[in-house]
C-alpha positions as CSV (number, residue, x, y, z in Angstrom):
1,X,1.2,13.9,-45.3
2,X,0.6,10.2,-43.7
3,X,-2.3,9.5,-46.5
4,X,0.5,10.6,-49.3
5,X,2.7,8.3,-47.8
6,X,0.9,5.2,-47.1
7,X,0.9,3.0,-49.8
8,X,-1.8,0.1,-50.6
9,X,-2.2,-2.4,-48.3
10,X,-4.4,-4.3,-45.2
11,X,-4.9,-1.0,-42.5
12,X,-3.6,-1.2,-39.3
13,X,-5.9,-0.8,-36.7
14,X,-4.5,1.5,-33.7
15,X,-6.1,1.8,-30.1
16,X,-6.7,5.4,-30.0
17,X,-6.7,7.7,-27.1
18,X,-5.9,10.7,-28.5
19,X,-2.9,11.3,-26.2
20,X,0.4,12.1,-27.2
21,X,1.9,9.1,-28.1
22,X,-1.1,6.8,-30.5
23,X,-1.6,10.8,-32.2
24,X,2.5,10.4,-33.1
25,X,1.7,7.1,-34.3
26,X,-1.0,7.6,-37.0
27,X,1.3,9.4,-39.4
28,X,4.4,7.7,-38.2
29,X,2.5,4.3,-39.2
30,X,1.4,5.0,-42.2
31,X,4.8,6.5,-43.0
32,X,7.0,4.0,-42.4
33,X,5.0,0.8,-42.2
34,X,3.1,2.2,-45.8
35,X,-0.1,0.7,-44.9
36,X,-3.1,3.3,-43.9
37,X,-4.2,3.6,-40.2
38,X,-7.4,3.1,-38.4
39,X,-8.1,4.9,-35.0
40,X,-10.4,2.7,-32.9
41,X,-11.0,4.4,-29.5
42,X,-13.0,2.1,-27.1
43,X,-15.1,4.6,-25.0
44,X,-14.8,3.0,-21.2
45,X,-15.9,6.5,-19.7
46,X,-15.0,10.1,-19.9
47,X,-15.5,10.5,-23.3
48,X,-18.8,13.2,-23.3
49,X,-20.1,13.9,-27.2
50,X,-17.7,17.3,-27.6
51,X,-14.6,14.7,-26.5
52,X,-15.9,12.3,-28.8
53,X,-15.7,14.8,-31.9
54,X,-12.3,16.1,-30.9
55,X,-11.3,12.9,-31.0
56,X,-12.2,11.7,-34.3
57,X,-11.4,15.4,-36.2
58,X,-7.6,15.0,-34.6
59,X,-7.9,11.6,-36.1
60,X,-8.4,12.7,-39.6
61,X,-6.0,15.8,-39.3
62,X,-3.5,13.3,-38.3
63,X,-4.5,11.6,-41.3
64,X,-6.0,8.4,-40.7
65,X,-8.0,6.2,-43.3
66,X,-10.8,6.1,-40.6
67,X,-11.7,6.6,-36.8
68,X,-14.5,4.6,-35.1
69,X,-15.5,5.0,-31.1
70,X,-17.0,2.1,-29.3
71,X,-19.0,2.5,-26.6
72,X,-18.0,-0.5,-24.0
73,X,-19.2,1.2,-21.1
74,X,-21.7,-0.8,-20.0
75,X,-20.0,-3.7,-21.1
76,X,-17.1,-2.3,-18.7
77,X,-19.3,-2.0,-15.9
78,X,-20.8,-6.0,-16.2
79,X,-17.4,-7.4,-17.0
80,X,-14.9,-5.5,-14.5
81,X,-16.3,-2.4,-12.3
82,X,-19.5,-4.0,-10.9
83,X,-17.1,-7.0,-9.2
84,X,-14.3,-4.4,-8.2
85,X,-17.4,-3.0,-6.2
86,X,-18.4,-6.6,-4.8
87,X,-14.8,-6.8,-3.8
88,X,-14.0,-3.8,-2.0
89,X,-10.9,-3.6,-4.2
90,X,-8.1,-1.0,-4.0
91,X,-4.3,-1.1,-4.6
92,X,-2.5,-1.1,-1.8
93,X,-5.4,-0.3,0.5
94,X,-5.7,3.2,-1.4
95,X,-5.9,3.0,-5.4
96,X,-9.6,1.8,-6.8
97,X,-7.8,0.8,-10.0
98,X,-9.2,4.0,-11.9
99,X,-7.4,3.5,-15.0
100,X,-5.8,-0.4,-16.1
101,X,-8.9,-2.1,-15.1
102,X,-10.3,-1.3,-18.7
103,X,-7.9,-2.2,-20.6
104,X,-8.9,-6.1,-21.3
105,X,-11.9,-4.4,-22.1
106,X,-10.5,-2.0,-24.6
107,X,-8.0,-5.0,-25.7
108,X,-10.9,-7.4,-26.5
109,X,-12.8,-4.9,-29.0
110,X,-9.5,-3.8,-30.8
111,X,-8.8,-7.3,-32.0
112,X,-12.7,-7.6,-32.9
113,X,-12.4,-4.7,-34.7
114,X,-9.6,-5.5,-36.4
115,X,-11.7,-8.6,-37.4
116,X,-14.5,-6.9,-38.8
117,X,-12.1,-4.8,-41.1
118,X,-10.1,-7.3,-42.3
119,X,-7.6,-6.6,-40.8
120,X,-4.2,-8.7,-39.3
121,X,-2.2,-5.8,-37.5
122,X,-3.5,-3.8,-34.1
123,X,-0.9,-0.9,-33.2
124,X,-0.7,0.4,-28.9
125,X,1.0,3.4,-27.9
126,X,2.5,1.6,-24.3
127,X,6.1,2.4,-23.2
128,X,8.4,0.1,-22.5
129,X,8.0,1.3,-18.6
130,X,4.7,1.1,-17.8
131,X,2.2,-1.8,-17.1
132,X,-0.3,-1.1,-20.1
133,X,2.2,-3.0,-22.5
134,X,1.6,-6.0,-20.4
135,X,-1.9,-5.5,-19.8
136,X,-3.0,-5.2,-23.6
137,X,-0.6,-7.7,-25.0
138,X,-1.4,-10.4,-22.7
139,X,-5.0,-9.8,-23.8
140,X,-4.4,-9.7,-27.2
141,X,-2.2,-12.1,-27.6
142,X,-5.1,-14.6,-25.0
143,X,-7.7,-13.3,-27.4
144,X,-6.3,-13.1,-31.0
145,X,-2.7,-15.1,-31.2
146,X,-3.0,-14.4,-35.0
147,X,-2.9,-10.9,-35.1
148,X,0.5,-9.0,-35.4
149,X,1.1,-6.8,-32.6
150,X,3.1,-3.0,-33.2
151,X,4.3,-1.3,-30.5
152,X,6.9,1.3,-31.8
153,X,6.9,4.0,-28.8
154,X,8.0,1.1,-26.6
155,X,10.0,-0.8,-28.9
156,X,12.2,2.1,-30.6
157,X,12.1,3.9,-27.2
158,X,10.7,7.1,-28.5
159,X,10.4,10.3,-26.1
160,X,8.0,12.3,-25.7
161,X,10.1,15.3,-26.7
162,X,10.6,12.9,-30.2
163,X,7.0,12.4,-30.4
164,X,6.5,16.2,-30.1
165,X,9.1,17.3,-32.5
166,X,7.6,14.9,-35.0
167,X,4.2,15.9,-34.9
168,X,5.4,20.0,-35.2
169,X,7.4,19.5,-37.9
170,X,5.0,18.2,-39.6
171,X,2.3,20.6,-38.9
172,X,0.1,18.2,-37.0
173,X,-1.6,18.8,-34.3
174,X,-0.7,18.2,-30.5
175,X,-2.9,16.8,-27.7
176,X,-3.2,20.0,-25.5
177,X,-1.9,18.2,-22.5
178,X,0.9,16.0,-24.4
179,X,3.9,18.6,-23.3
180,X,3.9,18.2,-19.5
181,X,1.2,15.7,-18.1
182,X,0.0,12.0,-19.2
183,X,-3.8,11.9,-18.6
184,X,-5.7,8.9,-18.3
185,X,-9.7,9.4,-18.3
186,X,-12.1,6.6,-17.8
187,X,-15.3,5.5,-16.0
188,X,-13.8,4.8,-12.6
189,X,-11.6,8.0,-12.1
190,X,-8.4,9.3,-13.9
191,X,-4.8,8.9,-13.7
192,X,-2.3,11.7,-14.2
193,X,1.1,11.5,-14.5
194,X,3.6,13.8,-14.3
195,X,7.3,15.4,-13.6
196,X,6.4,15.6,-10.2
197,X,5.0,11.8,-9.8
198,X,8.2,10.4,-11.0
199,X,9.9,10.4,-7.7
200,X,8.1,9.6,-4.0
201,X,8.7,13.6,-2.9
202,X,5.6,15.4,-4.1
203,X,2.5,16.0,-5.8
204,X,1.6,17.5,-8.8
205,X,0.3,21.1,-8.9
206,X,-3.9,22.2,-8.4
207,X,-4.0,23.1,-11.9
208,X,-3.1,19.8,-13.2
209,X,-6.1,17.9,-11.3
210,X,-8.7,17.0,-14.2
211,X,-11.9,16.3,-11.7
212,X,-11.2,17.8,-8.1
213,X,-9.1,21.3,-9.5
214,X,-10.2,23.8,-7.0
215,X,-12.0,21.7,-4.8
216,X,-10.0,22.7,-1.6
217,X,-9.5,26.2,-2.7
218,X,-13.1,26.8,-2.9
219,X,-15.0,24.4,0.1
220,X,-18.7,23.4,-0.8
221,X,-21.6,23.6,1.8
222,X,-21.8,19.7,2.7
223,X,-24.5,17.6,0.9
224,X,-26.3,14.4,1.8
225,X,-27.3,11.8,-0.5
226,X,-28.7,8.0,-0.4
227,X,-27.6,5.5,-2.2
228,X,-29.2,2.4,-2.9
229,X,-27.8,-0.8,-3.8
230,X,-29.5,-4.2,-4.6
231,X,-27.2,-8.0,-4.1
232,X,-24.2,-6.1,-3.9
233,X,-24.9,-3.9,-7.6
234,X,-25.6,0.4,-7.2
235,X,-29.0,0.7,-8.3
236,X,-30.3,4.0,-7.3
237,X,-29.5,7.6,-6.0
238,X,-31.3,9.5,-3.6
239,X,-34.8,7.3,-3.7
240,X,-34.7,7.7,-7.7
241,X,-35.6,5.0,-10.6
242,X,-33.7,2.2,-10.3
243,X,-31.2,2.8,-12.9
244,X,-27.8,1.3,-14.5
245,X,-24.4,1.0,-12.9
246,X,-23.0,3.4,-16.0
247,X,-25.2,6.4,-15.1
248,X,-24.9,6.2,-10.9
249,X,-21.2,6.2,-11.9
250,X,-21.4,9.1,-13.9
251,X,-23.8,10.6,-11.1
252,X,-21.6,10.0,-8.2
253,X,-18.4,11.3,-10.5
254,X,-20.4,14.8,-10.8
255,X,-21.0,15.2,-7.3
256,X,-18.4,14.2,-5.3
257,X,-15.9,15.7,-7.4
258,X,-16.4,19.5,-6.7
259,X,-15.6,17.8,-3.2
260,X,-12.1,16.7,-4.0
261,X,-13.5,13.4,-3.2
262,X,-11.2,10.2,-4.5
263,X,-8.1,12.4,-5.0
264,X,-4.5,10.6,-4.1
265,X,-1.4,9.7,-5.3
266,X,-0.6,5.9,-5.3
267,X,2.7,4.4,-5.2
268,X,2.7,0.4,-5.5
269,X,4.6,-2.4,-7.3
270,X,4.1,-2.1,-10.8
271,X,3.7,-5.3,-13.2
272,X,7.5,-5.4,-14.0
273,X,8.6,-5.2,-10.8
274,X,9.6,-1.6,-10.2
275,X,8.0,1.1,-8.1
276,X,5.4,3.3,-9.5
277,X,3.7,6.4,-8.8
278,X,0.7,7.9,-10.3
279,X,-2.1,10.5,-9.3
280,X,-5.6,9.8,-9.6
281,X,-9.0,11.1,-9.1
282,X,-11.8,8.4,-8.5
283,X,-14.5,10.7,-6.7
284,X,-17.2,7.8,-7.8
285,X,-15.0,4.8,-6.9
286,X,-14.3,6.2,-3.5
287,X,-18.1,7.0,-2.5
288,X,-19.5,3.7,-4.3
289,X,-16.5,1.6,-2.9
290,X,-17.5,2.9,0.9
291,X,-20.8,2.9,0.9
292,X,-20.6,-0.6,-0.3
293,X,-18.0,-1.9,2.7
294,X,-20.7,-0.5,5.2
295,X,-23.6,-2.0,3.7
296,X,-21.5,-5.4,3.8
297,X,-20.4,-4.9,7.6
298,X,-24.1,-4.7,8.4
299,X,-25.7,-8.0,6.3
300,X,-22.4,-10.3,5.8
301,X,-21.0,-12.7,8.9
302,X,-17.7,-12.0,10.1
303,X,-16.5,-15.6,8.2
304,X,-17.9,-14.2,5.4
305,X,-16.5,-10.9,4.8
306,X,-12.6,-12.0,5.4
307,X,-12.9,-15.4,3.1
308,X,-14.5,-12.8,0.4
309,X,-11.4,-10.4,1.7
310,X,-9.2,-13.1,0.6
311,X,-10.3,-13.7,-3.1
312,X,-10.8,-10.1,-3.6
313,X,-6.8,-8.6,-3.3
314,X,-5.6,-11.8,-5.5
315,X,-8.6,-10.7,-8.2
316,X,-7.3,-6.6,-7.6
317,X,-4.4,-8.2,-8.7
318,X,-5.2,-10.3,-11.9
319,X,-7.1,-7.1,-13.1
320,X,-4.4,-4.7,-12.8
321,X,-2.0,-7.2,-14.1
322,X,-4.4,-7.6,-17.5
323,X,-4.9,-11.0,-16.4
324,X,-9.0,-10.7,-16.7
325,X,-8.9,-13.4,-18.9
326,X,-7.3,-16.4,-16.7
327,X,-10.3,-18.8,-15.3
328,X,-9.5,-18.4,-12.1
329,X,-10.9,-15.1,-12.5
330,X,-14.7,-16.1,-13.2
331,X,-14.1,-18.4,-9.8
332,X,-13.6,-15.6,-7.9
333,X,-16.4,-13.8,-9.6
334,X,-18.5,-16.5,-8.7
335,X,-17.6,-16.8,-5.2
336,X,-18.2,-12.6,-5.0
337,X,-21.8,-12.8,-6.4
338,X,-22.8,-15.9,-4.0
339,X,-21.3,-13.2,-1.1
340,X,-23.5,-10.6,-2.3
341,X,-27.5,-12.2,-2.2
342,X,-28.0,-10.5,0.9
343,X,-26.2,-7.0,0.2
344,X,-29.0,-4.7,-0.1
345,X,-30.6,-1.9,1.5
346,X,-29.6,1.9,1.8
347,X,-26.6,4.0,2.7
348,X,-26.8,7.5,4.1
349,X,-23.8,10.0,3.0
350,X,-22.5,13.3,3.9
351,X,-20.4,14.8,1.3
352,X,-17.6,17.0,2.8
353,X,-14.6,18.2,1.3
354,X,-12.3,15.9,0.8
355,X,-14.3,13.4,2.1
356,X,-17.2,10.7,2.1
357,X,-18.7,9.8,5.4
358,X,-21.3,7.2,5.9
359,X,-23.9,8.6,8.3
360,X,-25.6,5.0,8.3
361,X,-26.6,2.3,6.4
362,X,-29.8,0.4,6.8
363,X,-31.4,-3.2,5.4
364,X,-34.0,-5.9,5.5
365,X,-31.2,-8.2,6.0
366,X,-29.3,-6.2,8.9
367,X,-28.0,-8.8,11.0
368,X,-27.6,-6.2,14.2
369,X,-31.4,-5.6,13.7
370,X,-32.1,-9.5,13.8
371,X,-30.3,-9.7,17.3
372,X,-32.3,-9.5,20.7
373,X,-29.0,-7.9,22.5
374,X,-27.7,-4.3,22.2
375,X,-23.9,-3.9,21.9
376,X,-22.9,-3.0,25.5
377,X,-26.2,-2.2,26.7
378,X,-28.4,-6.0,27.3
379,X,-28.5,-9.2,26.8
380,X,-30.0,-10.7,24.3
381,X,-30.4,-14.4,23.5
382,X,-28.0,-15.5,25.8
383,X,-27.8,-14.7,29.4
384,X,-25.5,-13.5,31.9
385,X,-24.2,-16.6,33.3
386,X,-23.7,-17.5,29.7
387,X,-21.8,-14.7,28.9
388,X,-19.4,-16.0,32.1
389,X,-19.2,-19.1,30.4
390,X,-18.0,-17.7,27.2
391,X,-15.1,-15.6,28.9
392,X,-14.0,-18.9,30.5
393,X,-13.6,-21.0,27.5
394,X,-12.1,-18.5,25.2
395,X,-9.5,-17.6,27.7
396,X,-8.4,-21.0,27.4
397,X,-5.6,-20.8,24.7
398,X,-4.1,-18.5,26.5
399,X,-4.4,-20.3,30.2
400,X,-3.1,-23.0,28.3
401,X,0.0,-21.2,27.0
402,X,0.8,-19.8,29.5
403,X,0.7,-23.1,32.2
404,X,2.6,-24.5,29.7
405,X,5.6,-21.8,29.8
406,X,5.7,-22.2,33.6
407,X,5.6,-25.7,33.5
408,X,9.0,-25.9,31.1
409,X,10.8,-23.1,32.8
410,X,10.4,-24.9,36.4
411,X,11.8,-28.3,34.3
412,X,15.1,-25.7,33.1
413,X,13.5,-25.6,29.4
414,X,13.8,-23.4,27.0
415,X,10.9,-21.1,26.6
């Protein structure tokens, strides 16, 4: 039917999830803008080979001109995830960015797609509610000012109950999850929304968990596992070959999820300026992001870890705002990899359910193995009369505040 009805012209390229609303918008492009459609989905994670062909047979059924999948993993992990690491970064102290973080990413090879086929038109699926029409148009627009944006869900406020009656009617088929649940799969976690997540009350049901379903129904014997990292980057699991950042993700993501590891619901500020709530899964995120913070609190000064604390909620920020593009951004970068020379050496994990816990990290650059003392036991290269000495002075401030109070309440001062 959309082939039929799409008459001669430049294509438009669409980014493609397969969800509900870009599978409405292949044949409701080609029908009413009358130019063919071509699905581009930019593979950031969670796309295994039998995804991958789903993907591109629901393309054609929906009747696109073409589909390609681009594999910017690795890409993803270089450009966004391995500095999200490096920065401890969550969203309001909870969220790992799971799902937004990618989507300069996906952004940046849509309009270079849409180079290489000729092409001057890139179609997104975003609502007019949610942060990914920010994120992707301030990336395209930053990357490729030339290139005519579409947005049609947003812009002629379709519902999903629209999008759903289109595609039925005209015998085309519908995402399996595109009734009830929004699902968001990637390399660092997923994001699910729902019914349920659209007010602050409750969460969404066990069978609608992607990763973790079951996990608390049915507990796992704890397991323990090492993990290596080398100037701040993952580099191996359990003693093996050093290996990539992609494949410890994917690792990590197999076994801590049959823990229920990185499941939560996150409610924050969303770009717009409203409150948001989404559910996630981010069973690598949580065990990478802390087994990194350990390994940092054994190798980093004090100074250093809340200046790098600083920069890193600002970049969180940038990212999930689509703002990966803004300078400022490779500063902070910069600053996070001079933080990270000495950020190597092991951390030992117990996977529990519902729960990572570092056992104990270790490190040729341990700053509690360089010192002489012993927390609360000796001395080390200072003595006992120095430590007197030290007590003294930094009680000073507050011997100094406090003279001073007495001082001005004697004179009738205000305190």
């Amino acid at each position: 039917m959309a082939n039929t009805a799409a008459a001669p012209g430049a294509p438009i390229v669409l980014a493609y999830s397969g969800g509900l609303d870009t599978s409405f918008l292949v044949p409701w492009l080609a029908e009413h803008e009358r130019r063919p459609v071509i699905t581009v989905t930019v593979d950031t994670g969670g796309i295994d080979a039998a995804a991958a062909r789903t993907l591109a047979e629901r393309s054609r059924a929906l009747g696109a001109l073409a589909h390609h999948q681009v594999d910017a993993r690795a890409d993803y992990f270089e450009q966004v995830l391995r500095f999200l690491i490096m920065g401890n970064v969550r969203r309001g102290q909870l969220y790992p960015l799971c799902v937004g973080a990618e989507r300069v990413m996906q952004a940046q090879t849509i309009a270079r797609m849409a180079r290489e086929l000729g092409c001057d038109t890139v179609a997104h699926g975003c609502t007019a509610a949610g942060n990914d029409q920010v994120r992707f148009e301030v990336a395209l627009r930053t990357l490729a000012p030339d290139l005519k944006v579409l947005a049609p869900v947003r812009d002629r406020a379709f519902r999903r109950e629209d999008e759903l009656d289109y595609l039925r009617r005209h015998a085309l088929p519908v995402p399996p999850t595109g009734a009830k649940y929004s699902v968001n799969r990637g390399l660092w976690g997923v994001t699910i929304g729902g019914e349920e997540t659209l007010t602050s009350a409750g969460s969404i049901p066990d069978e609608a968990w992607i990763l973790t379903r079951d996990a608390f129904a049915h507990p796992r014997t704890p397991e323990r596992h090492t993990l290596s990292f080398r100037q701040g980057r993952p580099v191996a699991l359990d003693g093996g070959t050093a290996t990539g950042g992609v494949a410890i993700i994917e690792s990590l993501e197999a076994l801590a999820a049959p823990f229920g590891i990185g499941r939560g619901i996150h409610l924050g500020d969303t770009i717009i300026g409203t409150k948001g709530r989404v559910a996630f899964e981010a069973p690598a995120a949580e065990v990478l992001l802390c087994a990194h913070r350990e390994l940092e609190k054994l190798v980093l000064t004090g100074r250093q870890q809340r200046i790098k604390e600083l920069v890193a909620q600002p970049y969180g920020d940038l990212v999930h705002e689509g703002q990966l593009l803004d300078p400022v951004c490779r500063d902070i970068e910069a600053l996070l990899l001079s933080s990270q020379q000495r950020v190597s050496g092991d951390v030992h994990l117990l996977l529990q359910t519902g729960t990572v816990f570092v056992a104990g990290v270790e490190s040729p650059w341990s700053l509690m193995a360089a010192s002489k003392g012993v927390y609360g036991e000796a001395a080390g290269e200072w003595t006992a009369a120095d430590a007197l000495g030290f007590s003294r002075i930094a009680a000073l401030p507050g011997v100094f505040h406090a003279r001073a109070g007495e001082r001005a309440s004697a004179q009738g001062g205000d305190r």
